[in-house]
N, C-alpha and C positions, 0 to 999 in steps of 0.2 A: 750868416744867413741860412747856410744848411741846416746848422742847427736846431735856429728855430723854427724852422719845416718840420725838423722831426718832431719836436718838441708837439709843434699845434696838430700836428698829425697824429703821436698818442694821447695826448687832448681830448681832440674828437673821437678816436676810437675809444676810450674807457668809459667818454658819455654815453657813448652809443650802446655799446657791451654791456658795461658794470648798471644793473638796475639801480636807479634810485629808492632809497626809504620810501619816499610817496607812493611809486609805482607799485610795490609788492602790498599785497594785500593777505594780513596771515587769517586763519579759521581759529579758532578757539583748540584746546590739545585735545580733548576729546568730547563725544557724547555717547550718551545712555539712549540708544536708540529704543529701548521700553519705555525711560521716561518723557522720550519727545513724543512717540504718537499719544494721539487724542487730537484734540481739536482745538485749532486756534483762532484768535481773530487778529483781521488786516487793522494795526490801528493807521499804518501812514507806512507807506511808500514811494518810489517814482513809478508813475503811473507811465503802465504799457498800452500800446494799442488795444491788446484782447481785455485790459480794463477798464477800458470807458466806458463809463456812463455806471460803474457799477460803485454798491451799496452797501451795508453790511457783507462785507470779502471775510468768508473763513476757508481754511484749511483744516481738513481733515486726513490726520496717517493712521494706519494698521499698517499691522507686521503681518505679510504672508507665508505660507507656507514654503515659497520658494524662490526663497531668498531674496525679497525686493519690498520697499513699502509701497503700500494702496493710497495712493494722492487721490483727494475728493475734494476739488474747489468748489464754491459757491458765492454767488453773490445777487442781489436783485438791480437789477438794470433799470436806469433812469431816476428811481429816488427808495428808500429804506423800504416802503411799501409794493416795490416793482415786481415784476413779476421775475422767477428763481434761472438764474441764467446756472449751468452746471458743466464739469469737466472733471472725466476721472483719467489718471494715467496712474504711473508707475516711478519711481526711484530709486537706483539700483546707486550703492554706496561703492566709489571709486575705493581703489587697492592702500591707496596712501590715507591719510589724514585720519584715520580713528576715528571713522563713520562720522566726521566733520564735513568731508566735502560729498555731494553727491550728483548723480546724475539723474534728471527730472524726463520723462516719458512723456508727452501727451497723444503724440502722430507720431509711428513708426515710419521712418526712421530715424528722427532728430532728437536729441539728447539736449537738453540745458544743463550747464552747470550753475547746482547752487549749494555754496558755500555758510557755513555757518557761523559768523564771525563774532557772536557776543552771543552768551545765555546766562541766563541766572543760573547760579546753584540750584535753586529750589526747579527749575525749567519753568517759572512763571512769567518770563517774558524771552524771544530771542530775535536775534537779529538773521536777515539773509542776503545775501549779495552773488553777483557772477563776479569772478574774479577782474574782470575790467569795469567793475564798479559803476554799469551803466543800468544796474536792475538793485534795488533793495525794497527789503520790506521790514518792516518792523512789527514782532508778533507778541501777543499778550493770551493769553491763558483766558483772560475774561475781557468782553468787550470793550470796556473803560482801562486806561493806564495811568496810575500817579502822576501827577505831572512832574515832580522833582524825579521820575525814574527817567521820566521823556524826556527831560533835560537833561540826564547824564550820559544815555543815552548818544543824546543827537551829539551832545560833546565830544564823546568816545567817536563819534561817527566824523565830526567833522579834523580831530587828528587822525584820523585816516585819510584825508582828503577826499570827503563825499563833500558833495554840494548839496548841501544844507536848505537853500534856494528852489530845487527842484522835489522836494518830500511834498508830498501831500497826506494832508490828513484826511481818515474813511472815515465818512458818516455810518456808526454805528447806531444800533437802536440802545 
């Protein structure tokens, strides 16, 4: 009987401790932070509060001069012709991860982490997420995305265990 006290008791603790494959969510091994700024577009994400009702969503980085990239979102509110809803901050690239993981600025004091868990070679599509996988975004170089990329994509995405179910697709122009 004591036994298997002990037994069910390191049971639960190595569940508890030892993370699961599901739970870890890795970044990609490195990026080209020259090749990632410029400008991209939202093809599909899980939609945040401060994204409702928005429309053609891009992102725009520059590399500054001290040391942090210039974030310049946009998007039109209400339908692709709305009027320019707009948000600049900052992104200063955390110690670890090979300018994969970063920390997003918009209201000092509060930091978002976002991660960059898929890109192409070419940087013509990439993926972004927070590490507890309750924020991504799926970004493309040019408004429109292959669909067979979408789908390898969303596949890569759902062996991660994202919910597949909650992505929405942006109405680009």
């Amino acid at each position: 009987m004591k036994g298997r006290f002990i037994l069910y008791t390191l049971l639960l603790f190595f569940s508890i401790v030892l993370p699961s494959k599901a739970q870890i969510l890795l970044t990609v091994p490195s990026v080209d932070l020259n090749k990632y700024v410029g400008k991209w577009y939202e093809i599909a994400s899980y939609p945040l509060v401060f994204q409702k009702g928005c429309h053609c969503t891009t992102a725009e980085y520059t590399l500054s001069a001290k040391d942090y990239v210039v974030v310049e979102n946009r998007c039109n509110k209400d339908s692709v012709t709305g009027r320019v809803s707009y948000i600049k901050g900052k992104a200063f690239v955390e110690k670890e991860g090979d300018n994969a993981k970063l920390l997003v600025q918009f209201f000092w004091p509060f930091k978002g982490k976002y991660w960059i868990i898929d890109l192409a070679n070419d940087y013509s599509y990439a993926v972004v997420s927070h590490p507890n996988k309750k924020s991504l975004w799926i970004l493309s170089r040019t408004s429109k995305m292959d669909e067979a990329i979408y789908q390898q994509i969303t596949a890569r995405l759902q062996e991660k265990g994202f919910d597949l179910s909650k992505i929405q697709i942006t109405k680009q122009l």
